[in-house]
Residue frames relative to the residue before (quaternion, step in Angstrom):
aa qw qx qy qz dx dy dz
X 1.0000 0.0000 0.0000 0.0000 0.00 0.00 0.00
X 0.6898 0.5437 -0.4293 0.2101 3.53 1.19 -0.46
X 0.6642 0.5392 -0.2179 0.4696 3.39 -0.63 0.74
X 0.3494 0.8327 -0.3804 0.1996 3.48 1.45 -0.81
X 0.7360 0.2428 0.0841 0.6263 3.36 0.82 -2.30
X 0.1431 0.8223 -0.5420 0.0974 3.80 0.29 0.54
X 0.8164 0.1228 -0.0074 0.5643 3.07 0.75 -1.46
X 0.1582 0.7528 -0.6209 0.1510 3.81 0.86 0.30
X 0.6718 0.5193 -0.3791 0.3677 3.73 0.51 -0.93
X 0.6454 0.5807 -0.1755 0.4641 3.31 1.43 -1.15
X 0.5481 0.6261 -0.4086 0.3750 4.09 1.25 -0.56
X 0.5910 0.5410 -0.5694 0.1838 3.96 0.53 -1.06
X 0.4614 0.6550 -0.5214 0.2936 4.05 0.53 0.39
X 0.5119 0.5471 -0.3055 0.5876 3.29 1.68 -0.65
X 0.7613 0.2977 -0.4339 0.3788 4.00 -0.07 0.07
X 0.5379 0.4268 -0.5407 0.4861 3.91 -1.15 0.33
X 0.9138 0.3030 -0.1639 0.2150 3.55 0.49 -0.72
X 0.4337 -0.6755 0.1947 0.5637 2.75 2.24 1.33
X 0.6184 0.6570 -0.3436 0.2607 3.82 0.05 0.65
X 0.2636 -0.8127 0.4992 -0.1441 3.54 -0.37 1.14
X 0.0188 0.8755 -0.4827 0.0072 3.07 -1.25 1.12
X 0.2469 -0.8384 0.4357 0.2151 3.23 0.54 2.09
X 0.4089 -0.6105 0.6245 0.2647 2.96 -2.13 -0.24
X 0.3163 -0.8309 0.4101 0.2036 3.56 -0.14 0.72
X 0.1575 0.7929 -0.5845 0.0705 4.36 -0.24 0.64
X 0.3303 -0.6228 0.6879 0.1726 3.31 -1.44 0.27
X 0.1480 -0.7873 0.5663 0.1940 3.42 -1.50 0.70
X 0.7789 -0.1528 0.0249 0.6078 3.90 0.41 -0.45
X 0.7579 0.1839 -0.2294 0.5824 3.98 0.80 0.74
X 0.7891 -0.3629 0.2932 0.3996 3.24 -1.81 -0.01
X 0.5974 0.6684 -0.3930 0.2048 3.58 1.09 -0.31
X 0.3295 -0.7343 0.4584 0.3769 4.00 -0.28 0.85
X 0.0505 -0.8129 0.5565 0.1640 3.45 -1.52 -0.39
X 0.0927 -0.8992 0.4271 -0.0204 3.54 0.20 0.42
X 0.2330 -0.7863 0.5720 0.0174 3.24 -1.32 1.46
X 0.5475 -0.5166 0.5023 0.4255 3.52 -1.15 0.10
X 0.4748 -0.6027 0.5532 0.3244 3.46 -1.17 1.22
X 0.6671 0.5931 -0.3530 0.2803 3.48 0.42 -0.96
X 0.5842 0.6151 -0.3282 0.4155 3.40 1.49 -0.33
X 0.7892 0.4690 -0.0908 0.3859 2.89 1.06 -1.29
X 0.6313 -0.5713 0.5068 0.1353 3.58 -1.58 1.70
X 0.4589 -0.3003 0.5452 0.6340 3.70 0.23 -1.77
X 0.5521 -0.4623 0.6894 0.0789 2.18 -2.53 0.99
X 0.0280 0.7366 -0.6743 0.0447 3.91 -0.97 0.56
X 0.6817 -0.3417 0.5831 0.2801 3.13 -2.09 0.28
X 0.3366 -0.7707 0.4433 0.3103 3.50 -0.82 0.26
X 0.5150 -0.6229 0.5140 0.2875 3.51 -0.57 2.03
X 0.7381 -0.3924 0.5161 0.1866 2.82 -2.12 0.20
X 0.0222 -0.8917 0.4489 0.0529 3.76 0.36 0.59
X 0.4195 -0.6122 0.6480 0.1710 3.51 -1.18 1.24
X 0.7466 -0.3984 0.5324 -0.0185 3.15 -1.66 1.16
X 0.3772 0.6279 -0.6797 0.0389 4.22 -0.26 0.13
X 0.5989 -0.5477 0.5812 0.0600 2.71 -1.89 1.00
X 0.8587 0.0234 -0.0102 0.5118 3.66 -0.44 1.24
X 0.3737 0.6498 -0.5049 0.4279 3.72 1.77 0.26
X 0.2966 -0.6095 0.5889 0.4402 3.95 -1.14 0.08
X 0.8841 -0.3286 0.1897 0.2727 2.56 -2.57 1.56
X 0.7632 0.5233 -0.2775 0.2583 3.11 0.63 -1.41
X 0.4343 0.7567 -0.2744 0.4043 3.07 1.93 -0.34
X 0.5096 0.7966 -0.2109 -0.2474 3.44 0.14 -0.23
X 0.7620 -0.0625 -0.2793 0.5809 2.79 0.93 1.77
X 0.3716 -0.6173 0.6404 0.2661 3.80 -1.18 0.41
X 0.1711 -0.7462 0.6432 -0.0140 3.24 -1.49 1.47
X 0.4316 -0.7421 0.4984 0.1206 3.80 -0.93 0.20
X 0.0763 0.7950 -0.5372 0.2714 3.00 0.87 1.78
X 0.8809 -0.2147 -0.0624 0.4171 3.45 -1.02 1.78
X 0.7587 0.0697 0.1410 0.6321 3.78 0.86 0.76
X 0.8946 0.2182 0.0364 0.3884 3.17 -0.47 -1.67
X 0.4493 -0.7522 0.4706 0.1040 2.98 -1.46 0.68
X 0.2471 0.8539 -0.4212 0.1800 3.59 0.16 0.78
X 0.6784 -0.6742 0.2697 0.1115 2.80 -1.24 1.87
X 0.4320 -0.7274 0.5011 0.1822 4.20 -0.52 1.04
X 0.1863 0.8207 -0.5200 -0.1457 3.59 -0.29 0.69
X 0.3667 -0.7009 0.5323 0.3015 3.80 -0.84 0.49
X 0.6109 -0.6579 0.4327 0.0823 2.93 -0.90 1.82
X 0.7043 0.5248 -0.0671 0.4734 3.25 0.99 -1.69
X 0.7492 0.3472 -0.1738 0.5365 3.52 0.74 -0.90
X 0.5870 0.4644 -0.3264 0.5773 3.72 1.25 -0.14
X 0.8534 0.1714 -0.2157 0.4426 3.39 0.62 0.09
X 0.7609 -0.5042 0.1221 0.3898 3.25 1.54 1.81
X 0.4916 0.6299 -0.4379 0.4120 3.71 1.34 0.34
X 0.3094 -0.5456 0.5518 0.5496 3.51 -0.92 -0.96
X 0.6408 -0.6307 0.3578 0.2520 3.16 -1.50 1.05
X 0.5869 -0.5565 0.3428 0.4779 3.83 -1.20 0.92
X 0.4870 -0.6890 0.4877 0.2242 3.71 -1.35 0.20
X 0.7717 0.3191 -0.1671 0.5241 3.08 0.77 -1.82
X 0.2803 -0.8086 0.5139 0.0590 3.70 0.00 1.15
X 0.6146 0.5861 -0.3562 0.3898 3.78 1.28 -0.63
X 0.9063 0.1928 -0.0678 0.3699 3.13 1.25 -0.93
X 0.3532 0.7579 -0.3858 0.3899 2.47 1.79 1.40
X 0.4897 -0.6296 0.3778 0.4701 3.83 -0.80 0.19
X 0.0494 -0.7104 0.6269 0.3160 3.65 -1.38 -1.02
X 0.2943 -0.7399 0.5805 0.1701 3.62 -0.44 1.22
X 0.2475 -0.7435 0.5871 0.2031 3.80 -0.63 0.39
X 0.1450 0.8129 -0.5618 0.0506 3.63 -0.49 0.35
X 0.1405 -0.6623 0.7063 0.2067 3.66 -1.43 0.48
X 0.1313 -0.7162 0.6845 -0.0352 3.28 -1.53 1.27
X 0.8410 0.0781 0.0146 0.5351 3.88 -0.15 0.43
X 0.7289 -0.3127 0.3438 0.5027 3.45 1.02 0.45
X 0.8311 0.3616 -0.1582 0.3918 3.51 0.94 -0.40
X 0.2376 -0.8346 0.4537 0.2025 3.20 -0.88 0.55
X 0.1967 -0.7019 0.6841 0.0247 3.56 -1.80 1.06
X 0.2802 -0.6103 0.6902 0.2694 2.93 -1.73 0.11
X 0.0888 -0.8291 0.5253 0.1696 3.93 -0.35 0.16
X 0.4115 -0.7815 0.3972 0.2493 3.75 -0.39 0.88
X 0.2125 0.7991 -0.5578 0.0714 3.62 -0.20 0.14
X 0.6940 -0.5293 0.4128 0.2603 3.65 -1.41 1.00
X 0.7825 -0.1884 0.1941 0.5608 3.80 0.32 -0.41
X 0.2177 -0.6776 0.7004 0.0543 3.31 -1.51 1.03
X 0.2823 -0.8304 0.4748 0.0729 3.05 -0.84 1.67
X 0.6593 -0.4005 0.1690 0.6135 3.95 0.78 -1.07
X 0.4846 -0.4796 0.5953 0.4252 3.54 -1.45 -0.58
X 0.1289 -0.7051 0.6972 0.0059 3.39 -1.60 1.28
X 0.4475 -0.7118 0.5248 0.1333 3.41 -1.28 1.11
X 0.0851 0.8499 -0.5132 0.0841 3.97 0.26 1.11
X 0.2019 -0.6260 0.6760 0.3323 3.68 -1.35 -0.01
X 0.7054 -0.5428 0.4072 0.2049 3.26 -1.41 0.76
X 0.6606 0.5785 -0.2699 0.3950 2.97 1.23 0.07
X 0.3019 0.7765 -0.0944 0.5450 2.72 2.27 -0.03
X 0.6351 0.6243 -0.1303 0.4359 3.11 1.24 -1.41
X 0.2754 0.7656 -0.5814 0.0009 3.39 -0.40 -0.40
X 0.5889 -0.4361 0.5508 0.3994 3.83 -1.87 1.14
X 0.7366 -0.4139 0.4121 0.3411 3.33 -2.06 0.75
X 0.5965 -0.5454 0.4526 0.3768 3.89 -1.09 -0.15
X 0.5348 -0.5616 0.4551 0.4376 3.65 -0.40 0.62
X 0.7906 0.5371 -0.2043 0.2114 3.14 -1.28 0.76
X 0.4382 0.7234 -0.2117 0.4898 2.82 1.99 -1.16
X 0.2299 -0.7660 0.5557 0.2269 3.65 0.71 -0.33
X 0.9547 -0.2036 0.1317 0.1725 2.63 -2.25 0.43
X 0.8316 0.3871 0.0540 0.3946 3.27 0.52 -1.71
X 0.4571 0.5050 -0.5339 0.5009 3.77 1.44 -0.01
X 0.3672 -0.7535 0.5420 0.0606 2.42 -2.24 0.44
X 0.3911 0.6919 -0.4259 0.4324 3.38 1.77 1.07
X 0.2811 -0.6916 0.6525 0.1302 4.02 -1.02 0.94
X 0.8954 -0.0144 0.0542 0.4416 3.29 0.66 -0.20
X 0.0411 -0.7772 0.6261 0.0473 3.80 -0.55 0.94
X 0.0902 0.7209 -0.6859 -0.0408 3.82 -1.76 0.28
X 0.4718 -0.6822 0.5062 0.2362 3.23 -0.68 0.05
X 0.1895 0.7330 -0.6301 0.1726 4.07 -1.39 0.79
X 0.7925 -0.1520 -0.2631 0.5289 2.61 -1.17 2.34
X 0.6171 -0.6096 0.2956 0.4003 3.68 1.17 1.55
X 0.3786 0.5701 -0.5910 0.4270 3.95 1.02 0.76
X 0.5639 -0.3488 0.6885 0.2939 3.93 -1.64 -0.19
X 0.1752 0.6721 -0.7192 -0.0177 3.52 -1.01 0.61
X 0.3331 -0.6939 0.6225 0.1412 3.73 -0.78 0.91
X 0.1053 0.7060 -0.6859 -0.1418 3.53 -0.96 0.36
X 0.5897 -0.6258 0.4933 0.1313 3.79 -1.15 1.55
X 0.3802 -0.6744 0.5770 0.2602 3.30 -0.96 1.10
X 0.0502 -0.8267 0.5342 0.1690 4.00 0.34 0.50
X 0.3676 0.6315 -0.4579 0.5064 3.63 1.22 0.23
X 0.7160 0.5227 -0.1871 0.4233 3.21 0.24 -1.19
X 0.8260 0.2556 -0.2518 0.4348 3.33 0.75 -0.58
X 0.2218 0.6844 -0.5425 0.4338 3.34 1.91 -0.29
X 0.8666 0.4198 -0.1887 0.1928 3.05 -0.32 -1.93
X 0.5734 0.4976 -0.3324 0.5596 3.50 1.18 -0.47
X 0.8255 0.2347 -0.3525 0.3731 3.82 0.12 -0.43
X 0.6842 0.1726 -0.1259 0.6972 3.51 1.16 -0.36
X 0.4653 -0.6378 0.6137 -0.0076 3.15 -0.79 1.45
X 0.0227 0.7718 -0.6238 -0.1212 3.76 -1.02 0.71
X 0.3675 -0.6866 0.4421 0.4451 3.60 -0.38 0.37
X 0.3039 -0.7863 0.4989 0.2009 3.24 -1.20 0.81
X 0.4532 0.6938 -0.4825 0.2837 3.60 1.62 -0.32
X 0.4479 -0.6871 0.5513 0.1528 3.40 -2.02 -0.11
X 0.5331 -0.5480 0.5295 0.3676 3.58 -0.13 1.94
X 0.5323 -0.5128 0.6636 0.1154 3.23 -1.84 1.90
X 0.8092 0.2846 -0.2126 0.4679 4.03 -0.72 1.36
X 0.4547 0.6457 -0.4310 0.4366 3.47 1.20 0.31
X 0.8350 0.2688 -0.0555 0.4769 2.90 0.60 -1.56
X 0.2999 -0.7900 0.5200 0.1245 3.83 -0.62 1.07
X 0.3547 -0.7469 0.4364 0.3549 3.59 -0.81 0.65
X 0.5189 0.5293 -0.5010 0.4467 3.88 0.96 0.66
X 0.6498 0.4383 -0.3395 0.5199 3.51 0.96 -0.81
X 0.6926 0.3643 -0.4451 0.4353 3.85 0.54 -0.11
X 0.5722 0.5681 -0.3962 0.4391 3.71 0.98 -0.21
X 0.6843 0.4577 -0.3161 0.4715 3.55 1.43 -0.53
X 0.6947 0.5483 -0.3214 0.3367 3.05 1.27 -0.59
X 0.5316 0.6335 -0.4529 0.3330 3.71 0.93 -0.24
X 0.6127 0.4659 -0.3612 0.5264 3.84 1.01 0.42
X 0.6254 0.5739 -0.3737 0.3739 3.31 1.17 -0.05
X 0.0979 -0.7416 0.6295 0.2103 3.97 -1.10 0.11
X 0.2173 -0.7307 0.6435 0.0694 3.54 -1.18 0.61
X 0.3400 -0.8725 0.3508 -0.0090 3.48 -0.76 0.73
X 0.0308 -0.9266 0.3745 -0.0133 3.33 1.58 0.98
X 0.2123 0.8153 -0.5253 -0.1194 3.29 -1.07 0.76
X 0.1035 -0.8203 0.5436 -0.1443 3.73 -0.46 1.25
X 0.3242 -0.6685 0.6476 0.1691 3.60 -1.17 0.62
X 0.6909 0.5817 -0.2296 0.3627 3.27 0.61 -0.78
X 0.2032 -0.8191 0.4178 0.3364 4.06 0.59 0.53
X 0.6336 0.5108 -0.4061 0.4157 3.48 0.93 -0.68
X 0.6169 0.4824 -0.4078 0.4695 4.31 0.70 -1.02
X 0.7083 0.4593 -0.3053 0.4406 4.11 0.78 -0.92
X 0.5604 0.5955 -0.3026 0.4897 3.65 1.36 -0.25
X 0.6731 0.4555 -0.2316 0.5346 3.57 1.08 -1.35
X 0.6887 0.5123 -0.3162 0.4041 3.37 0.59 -1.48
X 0.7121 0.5153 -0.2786 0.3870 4.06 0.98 -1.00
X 0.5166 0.6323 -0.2464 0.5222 3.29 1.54 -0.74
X 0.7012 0.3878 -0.2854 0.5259 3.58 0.59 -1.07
X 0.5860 0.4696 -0.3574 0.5552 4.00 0.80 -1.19
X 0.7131 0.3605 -0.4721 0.3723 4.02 0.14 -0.72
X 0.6024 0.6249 -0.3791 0.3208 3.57 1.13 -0.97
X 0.4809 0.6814 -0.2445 0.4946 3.55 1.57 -0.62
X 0.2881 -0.6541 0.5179 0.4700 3.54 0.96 -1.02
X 0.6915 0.5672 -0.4230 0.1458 4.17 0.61 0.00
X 0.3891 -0.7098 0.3553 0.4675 3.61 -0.37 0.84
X 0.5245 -0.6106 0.5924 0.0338 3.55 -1.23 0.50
X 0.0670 -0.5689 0.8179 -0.0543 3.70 -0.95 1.15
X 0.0158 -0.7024 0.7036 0.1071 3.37 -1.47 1.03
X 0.1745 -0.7416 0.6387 0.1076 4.15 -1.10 0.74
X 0.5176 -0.7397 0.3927 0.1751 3.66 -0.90 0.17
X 0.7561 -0.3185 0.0301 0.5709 2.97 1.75 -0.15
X 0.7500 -0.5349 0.0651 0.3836 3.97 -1.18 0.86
X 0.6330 0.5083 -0.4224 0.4032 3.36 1.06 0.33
X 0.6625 0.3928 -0.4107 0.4880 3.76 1.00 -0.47
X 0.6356 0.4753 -0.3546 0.4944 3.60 1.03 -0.41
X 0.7609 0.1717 -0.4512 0.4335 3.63 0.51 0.67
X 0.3122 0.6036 -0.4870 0.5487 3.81 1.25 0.43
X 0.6016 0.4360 -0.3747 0.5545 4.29 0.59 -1.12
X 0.6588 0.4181 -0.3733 0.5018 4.16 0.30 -1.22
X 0.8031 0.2287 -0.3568 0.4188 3.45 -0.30 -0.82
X 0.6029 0.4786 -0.5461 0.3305 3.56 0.06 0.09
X 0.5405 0.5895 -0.3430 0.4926 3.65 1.69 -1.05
X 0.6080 0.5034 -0.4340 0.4342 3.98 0.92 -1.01
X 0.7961 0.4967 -0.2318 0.2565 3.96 0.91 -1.47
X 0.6275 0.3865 -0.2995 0.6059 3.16 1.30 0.11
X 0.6966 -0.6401 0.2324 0.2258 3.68 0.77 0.74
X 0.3554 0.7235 -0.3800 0.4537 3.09 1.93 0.39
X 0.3697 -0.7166 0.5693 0.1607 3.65 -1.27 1.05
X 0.6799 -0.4817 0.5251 0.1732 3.94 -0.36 1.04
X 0.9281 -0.0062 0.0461 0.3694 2.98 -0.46 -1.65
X 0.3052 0.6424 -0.3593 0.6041 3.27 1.58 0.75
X 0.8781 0.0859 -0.1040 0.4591 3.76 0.15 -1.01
X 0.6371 0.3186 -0.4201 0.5623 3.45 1.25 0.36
X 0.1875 -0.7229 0.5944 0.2983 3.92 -1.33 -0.17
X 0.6699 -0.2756 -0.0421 0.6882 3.92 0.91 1.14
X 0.2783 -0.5756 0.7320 0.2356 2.74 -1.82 0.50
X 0.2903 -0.7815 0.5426 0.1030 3.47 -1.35 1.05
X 0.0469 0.9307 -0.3627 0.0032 3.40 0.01 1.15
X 0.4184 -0.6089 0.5228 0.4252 3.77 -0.89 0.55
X 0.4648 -0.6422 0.5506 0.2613 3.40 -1.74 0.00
X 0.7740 0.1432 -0.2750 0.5521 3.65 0.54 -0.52
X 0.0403 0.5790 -0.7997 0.1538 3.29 -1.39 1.30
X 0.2739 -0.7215 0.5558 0.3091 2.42 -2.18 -0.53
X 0.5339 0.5245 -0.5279 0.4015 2.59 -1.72 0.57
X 0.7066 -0.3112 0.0507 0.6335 3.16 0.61 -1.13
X 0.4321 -0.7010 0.4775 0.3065 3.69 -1.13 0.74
X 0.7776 -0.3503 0.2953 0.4306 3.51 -1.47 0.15
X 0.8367 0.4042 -0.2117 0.3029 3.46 0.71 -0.97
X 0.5366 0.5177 -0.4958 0.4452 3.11 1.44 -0.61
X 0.5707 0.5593 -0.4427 0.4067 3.83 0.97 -1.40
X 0.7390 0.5280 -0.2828 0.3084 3.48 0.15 -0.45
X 0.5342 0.6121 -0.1370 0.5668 3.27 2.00 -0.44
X 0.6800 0.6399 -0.0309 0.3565 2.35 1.54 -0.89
X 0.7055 0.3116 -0.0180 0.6363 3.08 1.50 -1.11
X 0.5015 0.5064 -0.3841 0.5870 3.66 1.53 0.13
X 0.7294 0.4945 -0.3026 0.3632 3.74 1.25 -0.40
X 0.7491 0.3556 -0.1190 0.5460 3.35 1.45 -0.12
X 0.4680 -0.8042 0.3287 0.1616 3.63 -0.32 1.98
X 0.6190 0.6103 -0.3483 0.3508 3.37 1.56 0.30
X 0.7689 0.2207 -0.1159 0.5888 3.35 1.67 -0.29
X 0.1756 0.7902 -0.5089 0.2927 3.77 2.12 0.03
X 0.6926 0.2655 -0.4390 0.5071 4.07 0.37 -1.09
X 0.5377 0.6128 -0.5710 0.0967 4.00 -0.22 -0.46
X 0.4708 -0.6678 0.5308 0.2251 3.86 -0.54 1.25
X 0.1411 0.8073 -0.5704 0.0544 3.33 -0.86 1.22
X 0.4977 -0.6928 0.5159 0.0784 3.80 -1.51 1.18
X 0.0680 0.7993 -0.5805 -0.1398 3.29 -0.12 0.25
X 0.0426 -0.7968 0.6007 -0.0496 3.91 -0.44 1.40
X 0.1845 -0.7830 0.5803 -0.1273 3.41 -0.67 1.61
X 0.2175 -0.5892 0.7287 0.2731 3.62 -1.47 -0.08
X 0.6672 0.4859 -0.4536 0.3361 3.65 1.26 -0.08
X 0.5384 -0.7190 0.4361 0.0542 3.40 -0.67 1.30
X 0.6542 0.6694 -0.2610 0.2364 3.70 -0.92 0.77
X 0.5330 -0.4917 0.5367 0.4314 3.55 -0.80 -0.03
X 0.7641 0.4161 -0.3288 0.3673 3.18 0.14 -1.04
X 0.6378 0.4459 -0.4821 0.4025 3.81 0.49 0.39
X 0.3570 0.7449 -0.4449 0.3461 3.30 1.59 -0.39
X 0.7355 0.5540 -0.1614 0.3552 3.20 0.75 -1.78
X 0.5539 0.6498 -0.1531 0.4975 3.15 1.69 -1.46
X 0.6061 0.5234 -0.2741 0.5325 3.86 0.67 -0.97
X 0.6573 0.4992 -0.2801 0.4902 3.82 0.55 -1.24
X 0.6930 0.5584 -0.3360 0.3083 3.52 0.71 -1.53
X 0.7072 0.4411 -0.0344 0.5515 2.83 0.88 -1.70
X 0.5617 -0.6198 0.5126 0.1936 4.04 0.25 0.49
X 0.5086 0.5650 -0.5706 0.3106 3.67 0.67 0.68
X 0.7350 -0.5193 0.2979 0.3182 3.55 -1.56 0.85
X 0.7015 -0.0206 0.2428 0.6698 3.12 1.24 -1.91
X 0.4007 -0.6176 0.6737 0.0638 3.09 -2.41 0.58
X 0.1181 0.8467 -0.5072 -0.1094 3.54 -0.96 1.10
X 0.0541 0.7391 -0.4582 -0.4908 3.65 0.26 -0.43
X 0.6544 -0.4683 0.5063 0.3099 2.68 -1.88 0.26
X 0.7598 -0.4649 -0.3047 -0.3373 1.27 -2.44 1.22
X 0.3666 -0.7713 0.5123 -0.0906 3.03 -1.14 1.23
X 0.2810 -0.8149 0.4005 0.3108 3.63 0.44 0.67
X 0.8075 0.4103 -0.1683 0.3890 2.82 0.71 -2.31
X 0.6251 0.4933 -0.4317 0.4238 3.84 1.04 -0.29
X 0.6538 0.5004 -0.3496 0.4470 3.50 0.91 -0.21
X 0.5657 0.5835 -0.3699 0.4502 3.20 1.02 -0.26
X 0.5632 0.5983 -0.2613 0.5066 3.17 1.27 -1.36
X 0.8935 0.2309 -0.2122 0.3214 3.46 0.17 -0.49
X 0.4871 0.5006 -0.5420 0.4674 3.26 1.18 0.38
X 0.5986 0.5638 -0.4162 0.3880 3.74 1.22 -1.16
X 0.5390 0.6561 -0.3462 0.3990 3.69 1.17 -0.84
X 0.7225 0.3492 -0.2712 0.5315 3.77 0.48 -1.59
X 0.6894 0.4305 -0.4590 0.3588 4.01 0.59 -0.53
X 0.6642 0.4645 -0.4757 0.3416 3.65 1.00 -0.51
X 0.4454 0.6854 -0.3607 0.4491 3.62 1.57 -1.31
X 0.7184 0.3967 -0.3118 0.4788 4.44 0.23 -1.18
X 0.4340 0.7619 -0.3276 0.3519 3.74 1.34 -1.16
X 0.8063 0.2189 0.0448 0.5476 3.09 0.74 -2.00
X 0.4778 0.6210 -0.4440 0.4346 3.49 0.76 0.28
């Protein structure tokens, strides 16, 4: 393990250019599973873990890592196993998702692979409803699963999704019922919240799955003589997907004079300055992290008054 996360601070050369560097762990078998380095704090022995009262199972326990206190989730039991046992000689992946920080438990951390998103690919059809993988590829001809960790965010800690009483105006929702927004998210649970809040607004919502079908939808809108930024009023997009990520798509549509005016969000659970920089690089309008109702509201109500007065 020594050495694992050395240079994570040193990787942001690896985004704009659809590319990604997973972490690789095991949870209670030979199967692999893999997270976005970019998520991840440090890898640790598993600390000494405190007990919460009335926390879910999946909880199992809050440890005191450099200061701070932060909650232990079992990987394995959050995604319908039985939870690891031998806890001494287990790992804990730190990670911040939405501003927040976890530790996630997981049986062994194996290494960091260097992938393009294209690499990536949505679960296999079929898999139904109830799994918890956004995204599966494959290295040194093993299966690597990558975990909707949304999904489980949302099941053990619950975020409200409502929308502070005064956000929304009843003139701006009367304008909005002519408006479409363009959501694009691998993750079913972030494209569920994110439509809910946009419907709560009054705009109607197209949801895509990830930066290649959601610029395949634009250019077909460009080939039949349709104007982007005319029939949409931003597309809000996650960054990691597959296939293609948020930024290349965004490069993407800044590269081609048929949809260059289309107003675009980039809404992440990845956290930081450094995407700040990343937004600029790449020619997007705005930065949000996820997920935040009443600021998202705020800013779609923002682009509908901003088109209002245009």
């Amino acid at each position: 393990m020594a050495g694992v996360l050395d240079s994570v601070n040193q990787r942001t050369q690896l985004v704009g250019q659809n590319r990604l560097e997973l972490l690789l762990f095991r949870l209670d078998g030979k199967q692999l599973y893999g997270i976005n380095v970019f998520k991840v704090k440090e890898v640790l022995q598993c600390p000494r873990l405190t007990i919460m009262p009335k926390a879910s199972p999946v909880v199992r326990g809050v440890a005191n890592i450099r200061g701070g206190t932060i909650p232990i989730l079992d990987l394995s039991m959050a995604t319908g196993r039985s939870g690891l046992d031998d806890l001494k000689n287990s790992f804990v992946i730190i990670t911040e998702y939405n501003t927040k920080v976890q530790g996630f438990l997981v049986r062994s951390v194996e290494r960091i692979v260097n992938m393009n998103w294209e690499e990536i690919h949505p679960p296999p059809k079929g898999t139904g409803r109830e799994h918890y993988l956004t995204a599966v590829t494959r290295v040194d001809k093993q299966l690597v699963e990558i975990i909707d960790v949304e999904k489980i965010l949302a099941e053990v800690a619950p975020m409200s999704e409502a929308i502070s009483e005064g956000v929304i105006d009843v003139e701006t929702q009367s304008k909005a019922v002519s408006k479409r927004v363009l959501i694009v998210d691998d993750s079913s649970v972030a494209r569920k919240q994110v439509s809910r809040c946009l419907q709560t607004v009054g705009v109607e919502v197209v949801a895509l799955n990830d930066g290649r079908e959601a610029l395949d939808y634009l250019r077909k809108m460009v080939e039949e003589g349709r104007h982007p930024e005319q029939e949409l009023l931003m597309m809000i997009s996650d960054i990691e997907m597959p296939e293609m990520d948020g930024y290349t798509l965004t490069a993407e549509v800044r590269g081609d004079p048929r949809m260059q005016k289309l107003h675009i969000l980039l809404h992440t659970s990845l956290s930081g300055v450094f995407n700040q920089a990343m937004v600029k690089k790449v020619g997007a309008d705005d930065f949000l992290a996820k997920f935040r109702p009443d600021d998202l509201a705020a800013r779609v109500i923002e682009r509908i008054k901003s088109t209002e007065e245009g």
